[in-house]
C-alpha positions, 0 to 999 in steps of 0.5 A: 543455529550458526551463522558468522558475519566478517569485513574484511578485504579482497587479499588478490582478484579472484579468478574464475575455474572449472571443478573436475566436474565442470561447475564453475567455481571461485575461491577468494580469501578475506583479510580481517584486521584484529587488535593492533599489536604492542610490545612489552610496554603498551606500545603499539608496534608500527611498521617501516612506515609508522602505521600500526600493526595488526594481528590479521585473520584470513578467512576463505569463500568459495562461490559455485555456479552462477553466483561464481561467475556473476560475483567473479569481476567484481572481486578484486583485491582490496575490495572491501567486503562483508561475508555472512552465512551458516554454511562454514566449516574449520580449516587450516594453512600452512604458512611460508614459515611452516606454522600452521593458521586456522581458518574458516572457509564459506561456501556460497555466502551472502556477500556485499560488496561496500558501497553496492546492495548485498547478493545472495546466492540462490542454491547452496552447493551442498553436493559438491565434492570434488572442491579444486582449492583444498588439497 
């Protein structure tokens, strides 16, 4: 069995939509930092600020139904955040830059939000097919 575990953080607030079908829907990305990067010496790479850079992965959840629109306040950028499920699948993205970023998008994991007590959704959404965030 598959099952993924990520922390991470909130990258802008979620916003509450409607499927074409009417179901309620929210679809955020999560930020998880890797491995700061060096350069040819071993040396870390910093920013105008002097703190480290990181490579960074993104990682997509999509909540449905209740659990959409009871999760959907509480999930404001910068939040930090821990997703896990089994109910995953491989995407990709294109960046500003044309290149295009693998991803992993969530329906209906469990989240918890740091500092609170883990949620669970109660139904999977295994019949939705008309997802309004990929094209």
């Amino acid at each position: 069995m598959k099952n993924l575990f990520i922390t991470g953080r909130i990258t802008k607030d979620a916003v509450l939509q409607k499927t074409k079908t009417g179901i309620d829907a929210v679809s955020f990305n999560v930020a998880v930092n890797g491995r700061a990067k060096r350069d040819e010496q071993g040396n870390y790479l910093r920013d105008a600020n002097g703190y480290k850079v990181y490579d960074t992965e993104y990682y997509q959840v999509q909540l449905y139904r209740e659990f959409a629109v009871s999760m959907a306040p509480y999930l404001k950028k910068g939040r930090e955040i821990d997703v896990s499920g089994s109910n995953f699948r491989l995407s990709s993205w294109t960046g500003r830059d044309n290149r295009i970023n693998p991803t992993i998008i969530f329906t209906n994991p469990e989240l918890e939000l740091k500092g609170g007590a883990p949620v669970k959704a109660e139904e999977p959404a295994s019949d939705i097919d008309d997802l309004p965030f990929n094209d």
